[in-house]
Z-matrix of the N, CA and C atoms (Angstrom, degrees):
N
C 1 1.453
C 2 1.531 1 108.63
N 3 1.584 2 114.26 1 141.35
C 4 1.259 3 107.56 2 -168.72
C 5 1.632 4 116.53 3 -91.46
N 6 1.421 5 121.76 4 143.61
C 7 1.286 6 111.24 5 -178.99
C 8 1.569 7 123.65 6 -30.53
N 9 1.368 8 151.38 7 176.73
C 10 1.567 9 153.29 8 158.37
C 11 1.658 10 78.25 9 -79.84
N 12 1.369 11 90.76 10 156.48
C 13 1.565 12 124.16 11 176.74
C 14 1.629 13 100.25 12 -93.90
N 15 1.501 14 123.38 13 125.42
C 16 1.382 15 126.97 14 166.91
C 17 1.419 16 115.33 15 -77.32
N 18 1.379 17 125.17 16 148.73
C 19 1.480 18 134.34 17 -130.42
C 20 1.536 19 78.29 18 -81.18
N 21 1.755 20 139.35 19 -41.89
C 22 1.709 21 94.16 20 179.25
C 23 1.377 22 130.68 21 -70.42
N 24 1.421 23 100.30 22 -5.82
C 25 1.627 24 93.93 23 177.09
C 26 1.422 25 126.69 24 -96.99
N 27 1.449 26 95.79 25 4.84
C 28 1.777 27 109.34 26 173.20
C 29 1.840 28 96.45 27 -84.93
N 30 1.530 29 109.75 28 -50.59
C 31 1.718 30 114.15 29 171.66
C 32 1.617 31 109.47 30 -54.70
N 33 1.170 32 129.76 31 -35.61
C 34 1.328 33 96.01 32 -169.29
C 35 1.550 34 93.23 33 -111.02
N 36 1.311 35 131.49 34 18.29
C 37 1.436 36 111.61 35 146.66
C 38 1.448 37 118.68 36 -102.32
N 39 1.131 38 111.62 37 -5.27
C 40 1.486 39 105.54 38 151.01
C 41 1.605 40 126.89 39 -60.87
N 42 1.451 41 105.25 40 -30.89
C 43 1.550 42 124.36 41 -159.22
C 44 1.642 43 102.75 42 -84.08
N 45 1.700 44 114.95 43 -21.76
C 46 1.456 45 112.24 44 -142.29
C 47 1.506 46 95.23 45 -83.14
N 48 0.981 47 125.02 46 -31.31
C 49 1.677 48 119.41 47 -179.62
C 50 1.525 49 106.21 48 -68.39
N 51 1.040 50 129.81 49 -37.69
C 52 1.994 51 120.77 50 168.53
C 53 1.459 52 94.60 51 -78.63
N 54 0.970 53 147.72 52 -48.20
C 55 1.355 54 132.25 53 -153.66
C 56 1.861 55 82.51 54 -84.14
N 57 1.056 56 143.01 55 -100.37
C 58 1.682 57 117.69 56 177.04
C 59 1.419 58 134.98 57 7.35
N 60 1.618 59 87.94 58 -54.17
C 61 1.898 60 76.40 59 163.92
C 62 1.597 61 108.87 60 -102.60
N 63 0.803 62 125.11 61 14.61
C 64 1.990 63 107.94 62 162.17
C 65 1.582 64 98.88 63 -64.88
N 66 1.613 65 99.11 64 -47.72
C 67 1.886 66 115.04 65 -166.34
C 68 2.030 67 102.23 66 -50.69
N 69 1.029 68 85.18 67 -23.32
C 70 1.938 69 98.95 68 -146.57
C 71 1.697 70 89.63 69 -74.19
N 72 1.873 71 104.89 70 -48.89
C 73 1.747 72 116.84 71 -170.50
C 74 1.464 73 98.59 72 -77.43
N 75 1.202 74 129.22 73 -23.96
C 76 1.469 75 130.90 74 -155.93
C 77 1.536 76 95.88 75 -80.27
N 78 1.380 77 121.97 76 -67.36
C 79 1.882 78 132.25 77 -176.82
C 80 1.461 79 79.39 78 -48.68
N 81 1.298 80 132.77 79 -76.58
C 82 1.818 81 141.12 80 -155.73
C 83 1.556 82 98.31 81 -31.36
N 84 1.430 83 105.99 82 -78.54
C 85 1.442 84 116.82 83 161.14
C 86 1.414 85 131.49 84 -1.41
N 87 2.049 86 107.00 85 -77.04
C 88 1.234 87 118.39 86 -168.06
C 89 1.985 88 99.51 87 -75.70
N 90 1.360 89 102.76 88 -32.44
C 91 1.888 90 94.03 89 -174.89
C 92 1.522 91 111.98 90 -63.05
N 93 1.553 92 113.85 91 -39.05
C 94 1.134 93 99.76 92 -176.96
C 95 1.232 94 118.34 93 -86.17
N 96 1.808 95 131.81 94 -5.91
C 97 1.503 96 104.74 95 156.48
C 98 1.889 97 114.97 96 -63.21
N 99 1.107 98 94.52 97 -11.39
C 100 1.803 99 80.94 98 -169.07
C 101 1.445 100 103.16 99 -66.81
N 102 1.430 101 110.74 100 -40.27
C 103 1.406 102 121.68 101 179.72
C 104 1.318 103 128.21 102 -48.09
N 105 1.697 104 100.34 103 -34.31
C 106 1.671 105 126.64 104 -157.59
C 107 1.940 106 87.82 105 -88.38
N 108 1.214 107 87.49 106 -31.71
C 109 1.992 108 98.76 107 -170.67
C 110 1.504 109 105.27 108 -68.07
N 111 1.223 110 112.84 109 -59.61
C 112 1.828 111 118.67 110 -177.77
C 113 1.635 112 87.64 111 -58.25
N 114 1.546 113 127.85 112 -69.29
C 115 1.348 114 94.84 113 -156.65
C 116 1.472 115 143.44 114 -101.34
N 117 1.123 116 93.76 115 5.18
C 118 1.775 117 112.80 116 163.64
C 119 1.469 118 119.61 117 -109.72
N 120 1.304 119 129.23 118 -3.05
C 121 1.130 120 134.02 119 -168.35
C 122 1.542 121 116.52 120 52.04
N 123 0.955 122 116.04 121 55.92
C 124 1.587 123 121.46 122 175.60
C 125 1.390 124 92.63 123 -110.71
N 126 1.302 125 100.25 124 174.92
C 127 1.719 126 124.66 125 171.70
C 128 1.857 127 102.37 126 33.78
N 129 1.450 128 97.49 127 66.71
C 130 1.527 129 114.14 128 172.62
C 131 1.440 130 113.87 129 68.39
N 132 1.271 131 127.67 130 -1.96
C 133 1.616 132 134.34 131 166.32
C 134 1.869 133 109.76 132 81.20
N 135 0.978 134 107.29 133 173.92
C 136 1.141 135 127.81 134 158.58
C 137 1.837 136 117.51 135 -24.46
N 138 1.078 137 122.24 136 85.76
C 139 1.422 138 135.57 137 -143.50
C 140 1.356 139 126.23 138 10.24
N 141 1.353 140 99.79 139 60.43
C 142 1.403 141 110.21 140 169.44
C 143 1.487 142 102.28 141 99.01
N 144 1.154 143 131.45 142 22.98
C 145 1.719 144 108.02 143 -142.49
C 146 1.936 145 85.27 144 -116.74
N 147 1.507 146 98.34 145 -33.86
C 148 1.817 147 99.44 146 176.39
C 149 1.655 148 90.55 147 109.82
N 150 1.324 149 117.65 148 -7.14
C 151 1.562 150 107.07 149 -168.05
C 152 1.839 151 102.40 150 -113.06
N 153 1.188 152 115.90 151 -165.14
C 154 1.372 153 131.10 152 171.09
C 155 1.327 154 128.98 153 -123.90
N 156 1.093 155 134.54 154 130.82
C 157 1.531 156 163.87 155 154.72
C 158 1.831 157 83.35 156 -20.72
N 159 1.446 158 95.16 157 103.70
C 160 1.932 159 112.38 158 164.55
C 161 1.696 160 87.44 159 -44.90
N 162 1.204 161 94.25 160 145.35
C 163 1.778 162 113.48 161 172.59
C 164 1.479 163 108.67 162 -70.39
N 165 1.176 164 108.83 163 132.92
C 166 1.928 165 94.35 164 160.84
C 167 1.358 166 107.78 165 93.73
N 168 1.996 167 129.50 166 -21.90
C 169 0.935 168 122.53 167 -168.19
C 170 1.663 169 111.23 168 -100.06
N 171 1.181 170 117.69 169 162.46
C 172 1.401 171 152.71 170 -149.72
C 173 1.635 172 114.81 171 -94.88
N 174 1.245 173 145.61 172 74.68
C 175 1.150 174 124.65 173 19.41
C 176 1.501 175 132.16 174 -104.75
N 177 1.160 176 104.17 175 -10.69
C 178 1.523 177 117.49 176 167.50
C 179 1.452 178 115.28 177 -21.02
N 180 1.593 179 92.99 178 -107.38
C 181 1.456 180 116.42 179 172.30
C 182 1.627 181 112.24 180 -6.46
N 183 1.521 182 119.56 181 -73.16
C 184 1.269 183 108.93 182 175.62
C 185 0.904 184 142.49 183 -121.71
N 186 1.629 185 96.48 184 56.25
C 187 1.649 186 110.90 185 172.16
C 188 1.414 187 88.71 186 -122.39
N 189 1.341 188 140.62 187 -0.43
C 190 1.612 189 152.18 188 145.81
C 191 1.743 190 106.58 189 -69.06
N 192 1.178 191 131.66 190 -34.77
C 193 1.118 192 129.57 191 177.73
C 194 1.716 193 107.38 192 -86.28
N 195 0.946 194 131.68 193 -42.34
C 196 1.748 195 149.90 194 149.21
C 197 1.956 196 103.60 195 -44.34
N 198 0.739 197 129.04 196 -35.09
C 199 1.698 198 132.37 197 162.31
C 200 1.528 199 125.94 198 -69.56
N 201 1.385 200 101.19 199 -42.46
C 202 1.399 201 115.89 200 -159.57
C 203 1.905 202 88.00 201 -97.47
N 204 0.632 203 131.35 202 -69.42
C 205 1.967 204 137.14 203 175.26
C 206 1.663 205 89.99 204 -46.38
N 207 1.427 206 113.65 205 -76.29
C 208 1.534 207 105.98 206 -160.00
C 209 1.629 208 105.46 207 -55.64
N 210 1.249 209 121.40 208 -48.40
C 211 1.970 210 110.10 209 177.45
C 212 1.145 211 101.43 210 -68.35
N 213 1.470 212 155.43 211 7.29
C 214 1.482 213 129.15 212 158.26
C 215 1.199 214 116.51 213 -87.81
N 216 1.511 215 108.73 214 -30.82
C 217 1.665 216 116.30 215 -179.27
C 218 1.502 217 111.56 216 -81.04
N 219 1.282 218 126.93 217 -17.17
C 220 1.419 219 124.18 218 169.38
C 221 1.372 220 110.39 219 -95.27
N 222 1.200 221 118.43 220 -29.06
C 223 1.434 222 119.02 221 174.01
C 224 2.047 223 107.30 222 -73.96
N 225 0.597 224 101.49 223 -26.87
C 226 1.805 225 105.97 224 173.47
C 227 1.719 226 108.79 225 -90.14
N 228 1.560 227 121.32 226 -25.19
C 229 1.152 228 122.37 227 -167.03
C 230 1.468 229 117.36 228 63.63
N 231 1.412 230 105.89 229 50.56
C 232 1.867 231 109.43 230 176.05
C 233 2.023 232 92.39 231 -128.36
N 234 1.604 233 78.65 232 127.90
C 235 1.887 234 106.29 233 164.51
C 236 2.341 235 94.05 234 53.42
N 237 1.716 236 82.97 235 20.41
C 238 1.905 237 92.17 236 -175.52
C 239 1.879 238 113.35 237 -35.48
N 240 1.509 239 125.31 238 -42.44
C 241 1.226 240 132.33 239 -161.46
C 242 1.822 241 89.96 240 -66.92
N 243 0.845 242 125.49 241 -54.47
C 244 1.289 243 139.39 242 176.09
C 245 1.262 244 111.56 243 -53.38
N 246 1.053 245 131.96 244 -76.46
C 247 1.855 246 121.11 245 171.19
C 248 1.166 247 120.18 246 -55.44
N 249 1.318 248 117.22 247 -31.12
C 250 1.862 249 104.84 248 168.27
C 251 1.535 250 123.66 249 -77.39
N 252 2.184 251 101.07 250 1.38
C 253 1.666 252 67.15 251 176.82
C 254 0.970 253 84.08 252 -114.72
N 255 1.748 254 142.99 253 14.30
C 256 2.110 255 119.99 254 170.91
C 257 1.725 256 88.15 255 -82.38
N 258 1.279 257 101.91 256 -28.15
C 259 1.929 258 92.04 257 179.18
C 260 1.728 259 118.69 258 -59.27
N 261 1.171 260 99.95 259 -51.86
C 262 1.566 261 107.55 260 -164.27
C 263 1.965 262 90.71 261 -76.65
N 264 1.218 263 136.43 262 -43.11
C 265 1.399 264 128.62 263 137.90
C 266 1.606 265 140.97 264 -7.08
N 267 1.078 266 91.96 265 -65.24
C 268 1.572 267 125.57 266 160.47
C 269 1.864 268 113.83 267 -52.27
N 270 1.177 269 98.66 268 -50.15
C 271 1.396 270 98.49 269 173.01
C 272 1.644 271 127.66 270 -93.96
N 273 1.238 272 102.94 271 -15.52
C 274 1.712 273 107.44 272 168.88
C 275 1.549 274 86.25 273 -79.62
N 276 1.288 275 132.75 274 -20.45
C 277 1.753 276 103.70 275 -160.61
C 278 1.580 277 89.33 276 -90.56
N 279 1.302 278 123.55 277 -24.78
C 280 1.706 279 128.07 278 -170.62
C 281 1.553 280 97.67 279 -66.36
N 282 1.647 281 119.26 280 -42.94
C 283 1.214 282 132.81 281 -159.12
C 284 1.891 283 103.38 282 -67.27
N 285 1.243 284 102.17 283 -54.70
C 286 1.584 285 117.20 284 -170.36
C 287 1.778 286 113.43 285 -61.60
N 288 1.769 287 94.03 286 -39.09
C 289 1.491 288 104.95 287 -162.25
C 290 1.498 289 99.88 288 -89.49
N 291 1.514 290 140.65 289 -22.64
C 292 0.965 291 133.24 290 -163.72
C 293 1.447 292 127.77 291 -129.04
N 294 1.421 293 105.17 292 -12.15
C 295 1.662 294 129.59 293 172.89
C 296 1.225 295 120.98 294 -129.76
N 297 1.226 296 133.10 295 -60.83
C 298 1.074 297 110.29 296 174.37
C 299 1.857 298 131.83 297 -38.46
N 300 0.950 299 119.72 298 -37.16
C 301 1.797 300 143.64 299 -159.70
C 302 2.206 301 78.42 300 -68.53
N 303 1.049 302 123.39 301 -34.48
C 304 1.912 303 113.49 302 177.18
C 305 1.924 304 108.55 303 -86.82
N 306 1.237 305 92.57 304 -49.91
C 307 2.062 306 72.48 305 -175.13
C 308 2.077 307 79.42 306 -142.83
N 309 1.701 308 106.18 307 169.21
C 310 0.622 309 111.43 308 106.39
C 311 1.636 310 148.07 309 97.43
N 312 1.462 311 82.40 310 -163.70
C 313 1.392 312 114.46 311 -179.82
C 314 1.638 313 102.17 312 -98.28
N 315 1.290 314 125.03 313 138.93
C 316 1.654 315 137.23 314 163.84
C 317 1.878 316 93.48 315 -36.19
N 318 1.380 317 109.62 316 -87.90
C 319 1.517 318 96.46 317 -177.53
C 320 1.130 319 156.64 318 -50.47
N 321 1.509 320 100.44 319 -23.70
C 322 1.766 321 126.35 320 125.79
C 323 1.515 322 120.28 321 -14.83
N 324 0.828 323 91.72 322 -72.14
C 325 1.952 324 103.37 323 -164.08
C 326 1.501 325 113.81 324 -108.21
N 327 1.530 326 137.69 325 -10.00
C 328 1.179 327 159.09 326 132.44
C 329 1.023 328 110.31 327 120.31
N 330 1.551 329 118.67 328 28.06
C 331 1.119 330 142.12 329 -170.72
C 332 1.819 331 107.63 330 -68.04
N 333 1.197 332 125.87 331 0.04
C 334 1.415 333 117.20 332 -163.03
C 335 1.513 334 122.00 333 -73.28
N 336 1.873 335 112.39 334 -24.52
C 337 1.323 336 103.28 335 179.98
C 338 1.885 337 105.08 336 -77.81
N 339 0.858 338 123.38 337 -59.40
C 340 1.622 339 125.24 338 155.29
C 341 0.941 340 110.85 339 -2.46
N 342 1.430 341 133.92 340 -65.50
C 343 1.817 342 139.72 341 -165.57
C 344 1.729 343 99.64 342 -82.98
N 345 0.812 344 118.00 343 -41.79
C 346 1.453 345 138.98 344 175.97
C 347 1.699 346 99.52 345 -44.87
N 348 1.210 347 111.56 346 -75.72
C 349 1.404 348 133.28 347 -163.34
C 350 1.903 349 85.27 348 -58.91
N 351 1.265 350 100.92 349 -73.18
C 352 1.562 351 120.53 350 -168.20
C 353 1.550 352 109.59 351 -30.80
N 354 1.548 353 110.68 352 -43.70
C 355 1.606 354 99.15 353 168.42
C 356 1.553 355 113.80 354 -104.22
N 357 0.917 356 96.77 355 -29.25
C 358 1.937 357 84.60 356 172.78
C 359 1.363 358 97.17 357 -52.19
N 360 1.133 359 149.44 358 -53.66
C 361 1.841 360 143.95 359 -176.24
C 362 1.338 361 105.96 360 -54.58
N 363 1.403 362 119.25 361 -44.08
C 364 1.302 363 109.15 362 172.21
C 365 1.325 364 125.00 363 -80.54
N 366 0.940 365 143.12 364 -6.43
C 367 1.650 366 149.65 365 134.64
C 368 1.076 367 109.90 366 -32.05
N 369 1.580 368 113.16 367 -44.87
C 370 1.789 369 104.57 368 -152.36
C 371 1.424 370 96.40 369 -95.07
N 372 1.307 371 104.91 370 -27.36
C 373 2.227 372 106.54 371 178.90
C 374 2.072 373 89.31 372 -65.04
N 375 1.224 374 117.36 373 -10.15
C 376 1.914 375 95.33 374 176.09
C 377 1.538 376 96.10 375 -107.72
N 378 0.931 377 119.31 376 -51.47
C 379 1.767 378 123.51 377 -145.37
C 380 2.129 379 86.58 378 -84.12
N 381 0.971 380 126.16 379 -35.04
C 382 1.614 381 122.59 380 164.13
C 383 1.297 382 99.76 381 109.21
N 384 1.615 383 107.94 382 -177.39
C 385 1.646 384 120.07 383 176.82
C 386 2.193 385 102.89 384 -59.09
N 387 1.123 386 113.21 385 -44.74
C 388 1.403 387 117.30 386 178.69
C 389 1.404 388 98.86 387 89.21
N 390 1.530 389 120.31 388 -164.89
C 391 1.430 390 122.46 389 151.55
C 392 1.352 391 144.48 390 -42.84
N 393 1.206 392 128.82 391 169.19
C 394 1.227 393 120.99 392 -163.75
C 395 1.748 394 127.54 393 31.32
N 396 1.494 395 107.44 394 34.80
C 397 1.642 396 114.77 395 179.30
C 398 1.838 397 103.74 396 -89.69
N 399 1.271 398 105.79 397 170.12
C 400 1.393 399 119.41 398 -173.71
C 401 1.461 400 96.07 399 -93.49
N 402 1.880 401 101.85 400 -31.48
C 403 1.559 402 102.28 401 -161.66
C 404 2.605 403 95.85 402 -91.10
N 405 0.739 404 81.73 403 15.67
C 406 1.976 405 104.89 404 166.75
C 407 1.344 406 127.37 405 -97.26
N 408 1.818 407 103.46 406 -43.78
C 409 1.077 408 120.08 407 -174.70
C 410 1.593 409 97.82 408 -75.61
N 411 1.372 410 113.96 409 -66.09
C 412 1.669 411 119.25 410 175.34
C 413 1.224 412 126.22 411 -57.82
N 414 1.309 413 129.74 412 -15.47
C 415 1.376 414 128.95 413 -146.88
C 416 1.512 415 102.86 414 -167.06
N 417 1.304 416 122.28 415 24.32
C 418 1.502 417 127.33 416 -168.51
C 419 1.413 418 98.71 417 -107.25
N 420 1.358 419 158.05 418 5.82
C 421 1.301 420 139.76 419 137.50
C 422 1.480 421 116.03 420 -75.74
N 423 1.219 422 120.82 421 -43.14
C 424 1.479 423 138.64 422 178.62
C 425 1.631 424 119.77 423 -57.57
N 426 1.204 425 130.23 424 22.17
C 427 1.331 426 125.40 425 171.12
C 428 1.440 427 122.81 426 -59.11
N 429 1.742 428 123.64 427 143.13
C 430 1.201 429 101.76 428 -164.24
C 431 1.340 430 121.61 429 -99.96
N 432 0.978 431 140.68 430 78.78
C 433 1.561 432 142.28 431 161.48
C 434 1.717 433 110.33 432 31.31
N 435 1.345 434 119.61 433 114.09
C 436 1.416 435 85.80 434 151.74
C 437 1.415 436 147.26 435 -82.12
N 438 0.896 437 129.76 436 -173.04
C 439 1.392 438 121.08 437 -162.94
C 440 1.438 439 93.70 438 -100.02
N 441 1.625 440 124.92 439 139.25
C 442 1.539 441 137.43 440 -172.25
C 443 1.275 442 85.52 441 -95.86
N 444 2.049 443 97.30 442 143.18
C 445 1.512 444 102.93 443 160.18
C 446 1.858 445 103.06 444 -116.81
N 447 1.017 446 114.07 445 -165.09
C 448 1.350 447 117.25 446 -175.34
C 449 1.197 448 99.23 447 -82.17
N 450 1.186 449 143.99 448 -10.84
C 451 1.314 450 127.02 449 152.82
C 452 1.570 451 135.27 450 -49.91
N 453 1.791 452 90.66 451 -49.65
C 454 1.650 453 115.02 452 -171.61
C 455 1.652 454 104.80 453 -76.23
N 456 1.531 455 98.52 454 -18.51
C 457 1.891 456 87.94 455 -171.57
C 458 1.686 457 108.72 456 -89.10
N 459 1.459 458 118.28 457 -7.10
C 460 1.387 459 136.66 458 170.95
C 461 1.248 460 84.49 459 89.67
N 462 1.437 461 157.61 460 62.93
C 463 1.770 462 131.93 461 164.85
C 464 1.665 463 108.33 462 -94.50
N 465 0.959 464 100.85 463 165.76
C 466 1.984 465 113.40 464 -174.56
C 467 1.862 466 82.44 465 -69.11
N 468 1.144 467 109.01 466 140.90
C 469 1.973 468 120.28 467 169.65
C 470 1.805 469 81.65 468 -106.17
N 471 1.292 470 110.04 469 140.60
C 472 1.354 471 112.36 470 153.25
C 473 1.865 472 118.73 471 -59.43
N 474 1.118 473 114.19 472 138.24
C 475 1.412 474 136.03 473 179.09
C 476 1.739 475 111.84 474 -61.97
């Protein structure tokens, strides 16, 4: 029999499904200003520059369009398993192709929001949309079972 749970660990497993999704809107949040930044030039532009990511170009352009789509859909929690992993994708390919090749280490080469992004996305493709998702609201009785093998159902295997 398993120990009783002490009252903070009854509070913060009560807490962990909202505090999951603050985490879930927060990454959603910060990717898609970057997105909103390359392609409208808001919130200081296109790395700082005040301008925008030429349309159409290679890798900019749509790894700003991959930011701005992928942080709204994880930040809302719609089709989320799916945008966090072309996102968290998206940023190992930003990470490999554009920082790493100078030092290193992430702080080395300034690689840290990239690695940052890159596993927080991959967290959220395991741990899911959580609470307060769109993909909960639509699709939150319907989870899919996994499928039992003869292991999981405990049966006698012949000898």
């Amino acid at each position: 029999m398993p120990a009783p749970l002490t009252p903070g660990a009854q509070l913060t497993g009560k807490a962990a499904p909202h505090a999951l999704a603050l985490f879930r809107i927060v990454v959603g949040l910060l990717f898609a200003c970057h997105g909103a930044s390359s392609l409208f030039g808001v919130l200081g532009g296109a790395m700082g520059t005040g301008s925008t990511a030429p349309a159409g170009t290679w890798p900019g352009w749509y790894a700003a369009v991959i930011q701005l789509v992928g942080g709204i859909l994880v930040m809302f929690g719609l089709g989320t398993r799916a945008a966090a992993f072309l996102s968290s994708g998206s940023m190992a390919y930003a990470y490999f192709s554009s920082h790493q090749g100078t030092a290193l280490w992430p702080i080395q080469n300034g690689g840290e929001a990239s690695v940052m992004f890159c596993w927080a996305f991959l967290l959220i493709v395991f741990i899911g949309p959580g609470a307060w998702s769109l993909d909960g609201l639509f699709f939150g009785g319907r989870q899919r079972e996994p499928e039992r093998t003869a292991v999981d159902s405990r049966q006698p295997t012949a000898a």
